[in-house]
Backbone as ProteinMPNN parsed JSONL, in Angstrom:
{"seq_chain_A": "XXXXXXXXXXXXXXXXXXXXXXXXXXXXXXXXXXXXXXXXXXXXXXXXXXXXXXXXXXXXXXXXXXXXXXXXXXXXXXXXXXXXXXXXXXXXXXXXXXXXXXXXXXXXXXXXXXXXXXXXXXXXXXXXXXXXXXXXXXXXXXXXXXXXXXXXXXXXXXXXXXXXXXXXXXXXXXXXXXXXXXXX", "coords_chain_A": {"N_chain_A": [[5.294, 148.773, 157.661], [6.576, 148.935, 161.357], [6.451, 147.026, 164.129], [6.737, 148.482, 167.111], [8.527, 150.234, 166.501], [9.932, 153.446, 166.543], [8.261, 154.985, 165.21], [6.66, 157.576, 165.392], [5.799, 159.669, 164.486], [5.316, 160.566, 161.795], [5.717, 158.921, 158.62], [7.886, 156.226, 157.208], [10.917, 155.235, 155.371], [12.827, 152.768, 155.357], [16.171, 151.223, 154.631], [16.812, 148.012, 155.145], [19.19, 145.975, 155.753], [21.146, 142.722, 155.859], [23.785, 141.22, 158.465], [26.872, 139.55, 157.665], [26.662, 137.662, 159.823], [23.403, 137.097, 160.04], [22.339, 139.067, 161.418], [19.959, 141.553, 161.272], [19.959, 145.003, 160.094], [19.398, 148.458, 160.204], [20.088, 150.247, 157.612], [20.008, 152.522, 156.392], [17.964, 155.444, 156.481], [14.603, 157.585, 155.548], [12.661, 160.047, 156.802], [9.448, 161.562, 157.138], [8.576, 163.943, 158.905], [5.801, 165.231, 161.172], [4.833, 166.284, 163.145], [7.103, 168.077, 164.391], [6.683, 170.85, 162.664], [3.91, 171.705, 163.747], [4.964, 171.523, 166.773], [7.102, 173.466, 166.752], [6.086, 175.574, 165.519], [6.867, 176.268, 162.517], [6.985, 177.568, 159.742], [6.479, 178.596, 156.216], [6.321, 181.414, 153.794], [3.932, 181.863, 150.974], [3.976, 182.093, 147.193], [1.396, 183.651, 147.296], [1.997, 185.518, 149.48], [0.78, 183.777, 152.163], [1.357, 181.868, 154.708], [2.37, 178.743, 155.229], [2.49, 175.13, 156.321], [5.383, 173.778, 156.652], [6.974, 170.005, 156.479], [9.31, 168.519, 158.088], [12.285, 166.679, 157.203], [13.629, 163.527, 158.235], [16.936, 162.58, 157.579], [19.025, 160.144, 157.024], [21.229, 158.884, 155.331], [23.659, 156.565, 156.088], [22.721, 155.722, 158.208], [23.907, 155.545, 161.228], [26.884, 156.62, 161.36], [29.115, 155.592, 162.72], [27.83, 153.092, 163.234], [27.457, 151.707, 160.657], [30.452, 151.3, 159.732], [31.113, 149.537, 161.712], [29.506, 148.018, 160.422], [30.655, 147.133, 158.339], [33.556, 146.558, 158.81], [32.481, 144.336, 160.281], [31.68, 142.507, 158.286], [33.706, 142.142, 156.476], [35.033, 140.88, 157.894], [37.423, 141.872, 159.351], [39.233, 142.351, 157.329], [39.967, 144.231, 154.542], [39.328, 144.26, 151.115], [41.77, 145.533, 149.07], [40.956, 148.064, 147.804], [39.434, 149.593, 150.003], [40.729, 149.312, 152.094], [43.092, 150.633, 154.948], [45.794, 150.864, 155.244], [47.168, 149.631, 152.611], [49.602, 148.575, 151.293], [52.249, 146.942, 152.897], [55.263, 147.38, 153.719], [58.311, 145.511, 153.837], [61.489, 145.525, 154.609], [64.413, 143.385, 154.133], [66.638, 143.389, 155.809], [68.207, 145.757, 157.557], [70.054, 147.157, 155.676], [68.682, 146.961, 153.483], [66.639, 149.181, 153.705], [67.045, 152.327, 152.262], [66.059, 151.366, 149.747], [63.73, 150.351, 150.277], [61.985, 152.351, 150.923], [62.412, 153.907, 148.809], [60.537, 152.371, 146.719], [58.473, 152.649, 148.654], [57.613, 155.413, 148.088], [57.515, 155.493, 145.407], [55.15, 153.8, 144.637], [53.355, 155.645, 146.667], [53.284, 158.196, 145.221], [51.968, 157.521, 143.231], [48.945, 157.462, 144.618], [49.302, 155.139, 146.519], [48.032, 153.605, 149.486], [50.701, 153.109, 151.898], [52.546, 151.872, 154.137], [56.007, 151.413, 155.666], [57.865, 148.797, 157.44], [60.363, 148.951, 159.641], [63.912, 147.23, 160.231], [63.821, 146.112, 162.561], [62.864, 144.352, 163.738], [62.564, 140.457, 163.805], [62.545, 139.1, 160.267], [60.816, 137.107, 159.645], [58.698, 138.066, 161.846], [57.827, 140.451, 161.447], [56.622, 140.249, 159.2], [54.429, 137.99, 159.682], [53.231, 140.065, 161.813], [52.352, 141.727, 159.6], [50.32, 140.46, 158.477], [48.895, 139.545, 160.948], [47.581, 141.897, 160.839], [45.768, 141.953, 158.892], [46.68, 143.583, 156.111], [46.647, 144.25, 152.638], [48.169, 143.512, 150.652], [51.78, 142.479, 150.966], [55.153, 143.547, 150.474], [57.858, 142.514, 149.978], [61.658, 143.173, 150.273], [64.838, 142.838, 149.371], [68.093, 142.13, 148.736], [68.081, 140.505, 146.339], [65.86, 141.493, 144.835], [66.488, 144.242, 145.309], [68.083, 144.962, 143.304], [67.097, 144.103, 140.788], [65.248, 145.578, 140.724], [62.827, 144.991, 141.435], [60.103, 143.427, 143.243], [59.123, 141.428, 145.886], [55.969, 139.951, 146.458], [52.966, 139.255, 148.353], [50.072, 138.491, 149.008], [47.277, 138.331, 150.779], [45.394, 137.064, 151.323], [45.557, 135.472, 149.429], [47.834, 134.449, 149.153], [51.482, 133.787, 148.323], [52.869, 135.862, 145.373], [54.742, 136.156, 144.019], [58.174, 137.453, 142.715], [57.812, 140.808, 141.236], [57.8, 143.226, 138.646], [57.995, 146.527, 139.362], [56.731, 148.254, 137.907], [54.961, 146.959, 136.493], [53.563, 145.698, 139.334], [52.53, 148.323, 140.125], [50.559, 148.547, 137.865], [48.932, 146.6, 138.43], [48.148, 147.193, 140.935], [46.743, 149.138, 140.568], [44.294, 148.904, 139.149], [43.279, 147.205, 140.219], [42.218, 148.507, 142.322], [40.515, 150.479, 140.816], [38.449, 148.492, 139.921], [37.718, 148.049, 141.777], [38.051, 145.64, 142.913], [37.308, 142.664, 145.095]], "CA_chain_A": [[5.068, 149.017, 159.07], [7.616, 147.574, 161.539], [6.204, 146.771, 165.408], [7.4, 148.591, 168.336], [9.433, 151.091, 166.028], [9.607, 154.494, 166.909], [8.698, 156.217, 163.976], [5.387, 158.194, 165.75], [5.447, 161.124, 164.214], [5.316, 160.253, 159.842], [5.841, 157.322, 157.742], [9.28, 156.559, 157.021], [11.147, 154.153, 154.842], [14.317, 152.115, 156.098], [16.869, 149.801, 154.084], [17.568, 146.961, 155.798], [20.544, 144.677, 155.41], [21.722, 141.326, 156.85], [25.277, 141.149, 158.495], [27.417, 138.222, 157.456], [26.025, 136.405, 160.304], [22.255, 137.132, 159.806], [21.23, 139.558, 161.716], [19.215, 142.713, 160.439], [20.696, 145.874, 160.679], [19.184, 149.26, 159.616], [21.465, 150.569, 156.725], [20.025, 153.759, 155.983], [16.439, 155.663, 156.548], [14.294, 158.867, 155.395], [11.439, 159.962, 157.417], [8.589, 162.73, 157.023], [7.906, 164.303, 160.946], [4.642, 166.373, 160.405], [4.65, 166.922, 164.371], [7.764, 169.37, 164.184], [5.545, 171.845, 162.17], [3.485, 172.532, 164.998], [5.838, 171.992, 167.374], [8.396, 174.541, 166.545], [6.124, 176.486, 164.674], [7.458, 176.151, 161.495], [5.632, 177.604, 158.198], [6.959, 179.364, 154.819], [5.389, 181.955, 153.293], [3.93, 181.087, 149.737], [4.378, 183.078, 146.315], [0.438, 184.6, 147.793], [1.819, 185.942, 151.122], [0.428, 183.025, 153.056], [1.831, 181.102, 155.868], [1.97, 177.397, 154.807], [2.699, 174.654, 157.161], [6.011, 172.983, 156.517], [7.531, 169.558, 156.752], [10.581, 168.292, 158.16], [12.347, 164.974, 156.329], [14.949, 163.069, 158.794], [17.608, 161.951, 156.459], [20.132, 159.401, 157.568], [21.597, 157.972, 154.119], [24.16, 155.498, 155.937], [22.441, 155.487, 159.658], [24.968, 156.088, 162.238], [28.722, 156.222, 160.39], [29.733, 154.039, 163.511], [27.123, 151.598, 162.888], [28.093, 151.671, 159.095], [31.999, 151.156, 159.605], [30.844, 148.711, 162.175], [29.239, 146.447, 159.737], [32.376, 146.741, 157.188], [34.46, 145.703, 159.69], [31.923, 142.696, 160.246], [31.454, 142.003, 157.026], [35.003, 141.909, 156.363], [35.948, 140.37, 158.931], [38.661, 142.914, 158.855], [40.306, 141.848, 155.831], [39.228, 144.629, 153.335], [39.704, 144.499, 150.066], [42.716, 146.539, 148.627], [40.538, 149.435, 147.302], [38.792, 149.782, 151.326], [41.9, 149.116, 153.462], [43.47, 151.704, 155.547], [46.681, 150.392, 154.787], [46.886, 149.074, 151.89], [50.637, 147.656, 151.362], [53.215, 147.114, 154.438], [56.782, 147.089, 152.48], [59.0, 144.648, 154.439], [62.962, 145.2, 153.835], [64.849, 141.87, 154.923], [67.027, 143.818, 156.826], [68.561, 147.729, 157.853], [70.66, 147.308, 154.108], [67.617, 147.639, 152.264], [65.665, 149.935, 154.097], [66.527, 152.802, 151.802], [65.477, 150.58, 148.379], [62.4, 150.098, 150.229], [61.6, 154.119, 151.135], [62.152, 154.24, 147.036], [59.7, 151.5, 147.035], [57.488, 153.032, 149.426], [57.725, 156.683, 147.433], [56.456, 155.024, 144.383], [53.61, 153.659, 145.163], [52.645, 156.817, 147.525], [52.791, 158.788, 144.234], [50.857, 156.325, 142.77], [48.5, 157.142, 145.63], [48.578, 153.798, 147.207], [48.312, 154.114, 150.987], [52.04, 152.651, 152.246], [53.517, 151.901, 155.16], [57.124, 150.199, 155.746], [58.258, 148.278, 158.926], [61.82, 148.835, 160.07], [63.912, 146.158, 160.122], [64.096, 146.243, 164.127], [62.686, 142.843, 164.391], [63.229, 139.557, 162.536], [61.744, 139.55, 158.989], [59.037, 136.53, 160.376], [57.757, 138.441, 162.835], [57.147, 141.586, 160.386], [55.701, 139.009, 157.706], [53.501, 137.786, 160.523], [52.674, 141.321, 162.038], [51.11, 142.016, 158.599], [49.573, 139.522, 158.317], [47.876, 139.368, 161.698], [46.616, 143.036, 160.439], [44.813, 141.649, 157.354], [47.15, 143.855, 155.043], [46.112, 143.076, 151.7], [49.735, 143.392, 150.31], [52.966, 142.512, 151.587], [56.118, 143.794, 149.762], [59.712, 142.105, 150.886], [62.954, 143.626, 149.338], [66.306, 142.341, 149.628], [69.181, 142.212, 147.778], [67.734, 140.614, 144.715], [64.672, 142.886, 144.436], [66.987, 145.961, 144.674], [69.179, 144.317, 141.972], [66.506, 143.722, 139.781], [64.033, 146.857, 140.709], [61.538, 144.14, 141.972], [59.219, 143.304, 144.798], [58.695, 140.017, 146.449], [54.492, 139.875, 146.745], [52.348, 138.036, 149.373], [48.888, 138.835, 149.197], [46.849, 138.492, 152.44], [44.307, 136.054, 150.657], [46.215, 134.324, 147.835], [49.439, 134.107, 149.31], [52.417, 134.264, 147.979], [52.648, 135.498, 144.343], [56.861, 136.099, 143.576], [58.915, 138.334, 142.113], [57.078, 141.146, 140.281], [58.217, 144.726, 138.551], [57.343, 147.21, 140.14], [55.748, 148.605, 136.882], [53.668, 145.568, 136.6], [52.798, 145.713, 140.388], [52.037, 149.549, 140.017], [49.365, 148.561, 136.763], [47.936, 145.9, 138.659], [47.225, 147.413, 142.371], [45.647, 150.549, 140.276], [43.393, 148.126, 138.141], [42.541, 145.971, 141.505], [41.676, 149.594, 143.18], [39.733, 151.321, 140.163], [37.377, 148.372, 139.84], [37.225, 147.894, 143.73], [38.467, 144.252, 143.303], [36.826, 142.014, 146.446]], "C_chain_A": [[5.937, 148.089, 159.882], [6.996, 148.245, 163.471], [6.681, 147.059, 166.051], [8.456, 149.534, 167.914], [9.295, 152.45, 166.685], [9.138, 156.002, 166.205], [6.919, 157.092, 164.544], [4.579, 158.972, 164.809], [5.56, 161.185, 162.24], [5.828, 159.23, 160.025], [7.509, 157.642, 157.157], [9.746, 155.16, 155.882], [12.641, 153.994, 155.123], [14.718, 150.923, 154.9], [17.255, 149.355, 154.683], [18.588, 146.099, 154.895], [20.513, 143.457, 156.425], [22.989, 141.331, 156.846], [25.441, 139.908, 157.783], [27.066, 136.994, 158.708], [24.459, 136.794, 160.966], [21.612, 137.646, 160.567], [20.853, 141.38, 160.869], [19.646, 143.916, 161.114], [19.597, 147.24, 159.677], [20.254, 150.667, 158.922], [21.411, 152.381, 156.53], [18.08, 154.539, 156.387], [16.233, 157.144, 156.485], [12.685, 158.715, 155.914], [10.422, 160.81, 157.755], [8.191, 162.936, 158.746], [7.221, 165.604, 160.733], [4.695, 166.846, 161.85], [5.802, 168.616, 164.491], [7.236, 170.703, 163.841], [4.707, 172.363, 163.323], [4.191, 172.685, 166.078], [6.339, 173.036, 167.547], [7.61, 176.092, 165.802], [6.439, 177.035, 163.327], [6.578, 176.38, 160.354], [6.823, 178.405, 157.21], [5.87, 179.741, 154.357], [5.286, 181.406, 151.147], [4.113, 182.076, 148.618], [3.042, 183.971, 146.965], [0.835, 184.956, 148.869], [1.47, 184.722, 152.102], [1.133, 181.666, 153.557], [1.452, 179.766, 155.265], [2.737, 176.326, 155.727], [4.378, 173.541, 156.469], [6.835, 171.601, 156.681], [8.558, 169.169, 156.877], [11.344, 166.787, 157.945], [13.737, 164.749, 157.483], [15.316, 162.276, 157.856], [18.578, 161.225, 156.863], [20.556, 158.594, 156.208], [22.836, 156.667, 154.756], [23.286, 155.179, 157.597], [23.641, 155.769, 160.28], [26.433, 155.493, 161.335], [29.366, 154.465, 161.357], [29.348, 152.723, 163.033], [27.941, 150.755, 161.297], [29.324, 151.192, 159.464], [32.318, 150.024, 160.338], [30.834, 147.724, 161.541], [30.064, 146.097, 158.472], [32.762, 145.903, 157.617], [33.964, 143.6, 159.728], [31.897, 142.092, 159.168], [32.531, 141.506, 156.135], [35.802, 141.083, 156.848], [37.533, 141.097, 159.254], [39.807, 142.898, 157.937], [39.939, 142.656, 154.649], [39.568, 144.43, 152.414], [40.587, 145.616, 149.925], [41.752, 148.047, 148.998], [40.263, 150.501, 148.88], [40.064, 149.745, 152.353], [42.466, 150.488, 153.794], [44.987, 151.814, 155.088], [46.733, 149.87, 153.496], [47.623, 147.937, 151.035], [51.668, 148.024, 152.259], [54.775, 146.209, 153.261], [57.718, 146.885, 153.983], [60.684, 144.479, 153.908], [63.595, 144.068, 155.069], [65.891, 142.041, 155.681], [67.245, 145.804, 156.402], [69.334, 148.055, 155.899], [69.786, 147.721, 153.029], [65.928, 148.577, 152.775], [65.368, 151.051, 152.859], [66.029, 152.327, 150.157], [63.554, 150.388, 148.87], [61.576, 151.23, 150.452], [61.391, 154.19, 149.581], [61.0, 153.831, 146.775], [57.947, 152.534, 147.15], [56.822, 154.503, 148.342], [56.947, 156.173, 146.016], [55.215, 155.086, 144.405], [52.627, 154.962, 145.799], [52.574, 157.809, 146.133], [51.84, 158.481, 143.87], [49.231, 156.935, 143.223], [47.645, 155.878, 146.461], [48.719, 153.706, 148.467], [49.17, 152.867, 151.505], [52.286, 152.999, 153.478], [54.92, 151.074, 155.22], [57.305, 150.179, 157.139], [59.598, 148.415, 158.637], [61.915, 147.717, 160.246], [64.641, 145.968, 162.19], [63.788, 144.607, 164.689], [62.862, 141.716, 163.448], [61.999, 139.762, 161.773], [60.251, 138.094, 159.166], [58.137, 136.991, 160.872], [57.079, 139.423, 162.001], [56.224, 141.07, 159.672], [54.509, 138.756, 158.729], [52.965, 138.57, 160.84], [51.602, 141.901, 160.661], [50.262, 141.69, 158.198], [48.46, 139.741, 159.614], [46.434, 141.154, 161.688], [45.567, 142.996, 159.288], [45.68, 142.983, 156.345], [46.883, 143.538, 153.715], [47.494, 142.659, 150.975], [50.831, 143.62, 151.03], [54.028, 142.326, 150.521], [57.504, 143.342, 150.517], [60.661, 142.473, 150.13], [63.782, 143.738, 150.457], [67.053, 142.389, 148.875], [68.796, 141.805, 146.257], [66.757, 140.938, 143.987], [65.101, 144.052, 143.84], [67.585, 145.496, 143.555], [68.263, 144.06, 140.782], [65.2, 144.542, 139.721], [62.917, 146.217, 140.653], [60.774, 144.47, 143.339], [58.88, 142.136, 144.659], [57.393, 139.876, 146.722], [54.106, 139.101, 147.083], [51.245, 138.897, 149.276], [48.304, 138.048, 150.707], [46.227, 137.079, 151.984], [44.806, 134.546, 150.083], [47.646, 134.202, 148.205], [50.744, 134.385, 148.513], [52.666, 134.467, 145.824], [54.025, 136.24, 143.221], [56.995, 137.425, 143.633], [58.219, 139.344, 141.117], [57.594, 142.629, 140.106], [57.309, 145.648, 139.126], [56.443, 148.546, 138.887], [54.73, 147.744, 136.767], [52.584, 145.872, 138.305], [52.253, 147.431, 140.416], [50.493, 149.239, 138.883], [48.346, 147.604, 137.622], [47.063, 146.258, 140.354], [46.386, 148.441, 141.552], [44.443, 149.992, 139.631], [42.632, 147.701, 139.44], [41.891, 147.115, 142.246], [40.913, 150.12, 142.3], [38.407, 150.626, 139.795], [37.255, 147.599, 140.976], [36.933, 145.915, 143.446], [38.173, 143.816, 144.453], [37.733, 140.848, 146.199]], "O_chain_A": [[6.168, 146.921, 159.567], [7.081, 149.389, 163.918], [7.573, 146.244, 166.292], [9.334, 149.774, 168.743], [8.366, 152.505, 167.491], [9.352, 157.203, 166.369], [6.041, 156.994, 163.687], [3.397, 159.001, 164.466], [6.014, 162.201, 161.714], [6.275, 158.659, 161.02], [8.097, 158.675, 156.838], [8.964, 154.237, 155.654], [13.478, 154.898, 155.118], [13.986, 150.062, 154.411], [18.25, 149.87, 155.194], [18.628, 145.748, 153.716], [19.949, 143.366, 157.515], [23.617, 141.406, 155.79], [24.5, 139.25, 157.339], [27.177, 135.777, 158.564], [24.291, 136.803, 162.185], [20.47, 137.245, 160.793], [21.54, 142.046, 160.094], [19.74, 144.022, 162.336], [19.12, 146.93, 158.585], [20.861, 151.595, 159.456], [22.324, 153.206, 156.524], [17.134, 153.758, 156.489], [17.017, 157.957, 156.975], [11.836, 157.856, 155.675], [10.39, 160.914, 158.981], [7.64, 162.151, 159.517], [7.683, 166.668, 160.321], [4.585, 168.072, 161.873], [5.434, 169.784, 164.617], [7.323, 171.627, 164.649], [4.921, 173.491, 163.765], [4.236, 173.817, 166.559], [6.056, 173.667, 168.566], [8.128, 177.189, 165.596], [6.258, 178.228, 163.084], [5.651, 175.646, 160.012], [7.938, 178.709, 157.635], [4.798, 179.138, 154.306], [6.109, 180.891, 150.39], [4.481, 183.155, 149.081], [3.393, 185.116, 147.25], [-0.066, 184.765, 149.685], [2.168, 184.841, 153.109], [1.375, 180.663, 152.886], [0.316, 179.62, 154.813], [3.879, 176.734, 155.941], [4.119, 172.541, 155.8], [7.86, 171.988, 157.241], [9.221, 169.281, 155.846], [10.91, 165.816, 158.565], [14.654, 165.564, 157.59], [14.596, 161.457, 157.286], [19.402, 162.049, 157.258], [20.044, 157.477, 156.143], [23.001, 155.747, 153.955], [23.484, 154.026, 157.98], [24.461, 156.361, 159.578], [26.795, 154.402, 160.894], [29.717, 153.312, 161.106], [29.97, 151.737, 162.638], [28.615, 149.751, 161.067], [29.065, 149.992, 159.553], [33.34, 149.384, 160.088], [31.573, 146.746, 161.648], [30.09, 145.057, 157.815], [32.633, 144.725, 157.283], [34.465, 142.502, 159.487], [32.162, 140.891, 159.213], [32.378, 140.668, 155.247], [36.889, 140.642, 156.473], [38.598, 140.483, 159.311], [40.95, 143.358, 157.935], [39.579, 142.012, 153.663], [40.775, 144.276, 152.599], [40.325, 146.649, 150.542], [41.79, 148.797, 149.974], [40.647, 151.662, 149.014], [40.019, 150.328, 153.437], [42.333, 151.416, 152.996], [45.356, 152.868, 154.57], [45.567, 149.487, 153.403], [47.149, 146.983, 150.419], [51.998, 149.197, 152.437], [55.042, 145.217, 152.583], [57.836, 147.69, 154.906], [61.093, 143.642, 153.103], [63.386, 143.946, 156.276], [66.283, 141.065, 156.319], [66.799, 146.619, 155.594], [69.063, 149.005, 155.165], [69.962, 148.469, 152.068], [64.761, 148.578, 152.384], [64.256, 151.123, 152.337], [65.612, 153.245, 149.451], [62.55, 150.323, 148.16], [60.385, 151.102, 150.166], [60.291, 154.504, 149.126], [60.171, 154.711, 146.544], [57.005, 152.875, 146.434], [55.658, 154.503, 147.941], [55.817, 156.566, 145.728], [54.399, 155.997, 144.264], [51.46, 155.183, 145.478], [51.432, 158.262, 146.051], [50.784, 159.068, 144.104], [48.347, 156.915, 142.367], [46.494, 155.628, 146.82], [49.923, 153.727, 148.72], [48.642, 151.758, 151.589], [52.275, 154.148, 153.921], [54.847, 149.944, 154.738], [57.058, 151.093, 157.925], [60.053, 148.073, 157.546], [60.968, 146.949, 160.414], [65.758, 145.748, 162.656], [64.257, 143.949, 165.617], [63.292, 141.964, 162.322], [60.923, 140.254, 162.114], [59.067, 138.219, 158.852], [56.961, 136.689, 160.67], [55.868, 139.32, 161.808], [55.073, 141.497, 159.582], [53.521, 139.455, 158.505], [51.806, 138.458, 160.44], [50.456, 142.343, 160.741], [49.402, 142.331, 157.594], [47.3, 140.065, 159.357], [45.313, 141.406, 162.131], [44.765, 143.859, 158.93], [44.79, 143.403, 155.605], [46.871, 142.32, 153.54], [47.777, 141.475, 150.795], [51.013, 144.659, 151.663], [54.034, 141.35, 149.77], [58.004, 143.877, 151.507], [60.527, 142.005, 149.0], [63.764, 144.216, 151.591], [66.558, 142.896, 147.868], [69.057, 142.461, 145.248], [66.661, 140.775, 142.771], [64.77, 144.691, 142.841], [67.17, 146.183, 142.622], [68.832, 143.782, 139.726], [64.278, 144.328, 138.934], [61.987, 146.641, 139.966], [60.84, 145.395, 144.149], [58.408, 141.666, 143.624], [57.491, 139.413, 147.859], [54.422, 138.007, 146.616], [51.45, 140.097, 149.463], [48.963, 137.343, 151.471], [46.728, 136.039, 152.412], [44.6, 133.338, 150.199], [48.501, 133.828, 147.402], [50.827, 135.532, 148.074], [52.638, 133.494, 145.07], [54.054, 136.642, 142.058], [56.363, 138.294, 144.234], [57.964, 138.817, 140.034], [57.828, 143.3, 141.111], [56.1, 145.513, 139.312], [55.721, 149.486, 139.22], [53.573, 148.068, 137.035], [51.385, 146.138, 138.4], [51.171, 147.465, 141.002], [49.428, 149.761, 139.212], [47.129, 147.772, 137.551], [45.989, 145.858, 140.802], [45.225, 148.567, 141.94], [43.483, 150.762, 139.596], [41.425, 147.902, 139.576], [40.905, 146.76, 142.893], [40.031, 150.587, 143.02], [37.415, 151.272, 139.457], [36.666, 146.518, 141.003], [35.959, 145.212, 143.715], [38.741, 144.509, 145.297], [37.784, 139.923, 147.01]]}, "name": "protein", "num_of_chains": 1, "seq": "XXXXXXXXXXXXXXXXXXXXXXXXXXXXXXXXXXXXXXXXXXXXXXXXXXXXXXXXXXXXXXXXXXXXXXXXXXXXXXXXXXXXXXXXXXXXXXXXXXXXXXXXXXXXXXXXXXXXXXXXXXXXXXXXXXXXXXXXXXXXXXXXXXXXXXXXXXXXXXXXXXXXXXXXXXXXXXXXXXXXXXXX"}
């Protein structure tokens, strides 16, 4: 029983949660409303012919999506994990020379299906690095001359920072591993 709720009309049961900064949120809830039935009128007939009074169950399995995507966000602080991100790696060429090495790049991975974006190299390669960063990206890919030369990728994780030079077979086994068991 919860004080001042609005559940009038049947007994209901709610999962609560706690955000990351402690307050109580209602996550999900199913709730029998016996008033509807008369209300509306509402009956089904039974295998004997006879009119039987039916109830109606409100079902909300996440509560409002907003709310829900809401308390990701919070909970995240908008830094999702790989598997959850919208983005998921922002491929950074160190200038216009290796744009198309990084489209190859990009094409990979999107087979893959790892959700890719690349930044043009329109602004300096700090500001890009930074720009992805201030998005919580979880991966940042840089290729330059000795990436393409060596069918690499330069890797900066959002979290763990910077973590080199890595094939792009290797980095293909390990974002699909970090996404299939929803790595936090």
């Amino acid at each position: 029983e919860a004080e001042g709720e609005a559940a009038f009309y049947g007994p209901k049961v709610d999962f609560q949660i706690k955000s990351v900064v402690g307050r109580e949120e209602t996550a999900s809830t199913n709730q029998l409303d016996f008033l509807a039935t008369t209300r509306f009128d509402l009956v089904y007939t039974d295998k004997d012919g006879k009119d039987k009074p039916l109830y109606v169950i409100h079902r909300s399995p996440l509560g409002s999506h907003e709310r829900f995507i809401a308390f990701l966000i919070e909970h995240f602080a908008g830094a999702f994990p790989l598997w959850l991100a919208p983005v998921q790696i922002e491929i950074i060429p160190v200038s216009e020379k290796f744009e198309a090495y990084g489209e190859k790049v990009k094409g990979a991975l999107k087979k893959e299906g790892i959700r890719t974006e690349m930044k043009p190299s329109d602004e300096t390669l700090g500001k890009r690095i930074r720009e992805a960063e201030m998005m919580k990206i979880p991966y940042v890919l840089v290729v330059g001359e000795k990436e393409e030369k060596n069918k690499t990728v330069n890797v900066r994780h959002y979290k763990r920072g910077q973590e080199g030079e890595l094939s792009m077979d290797f980095l293909v086994k390990k974002l699909s591993e970090e996404i299939e068991k929803k790595i936090t």
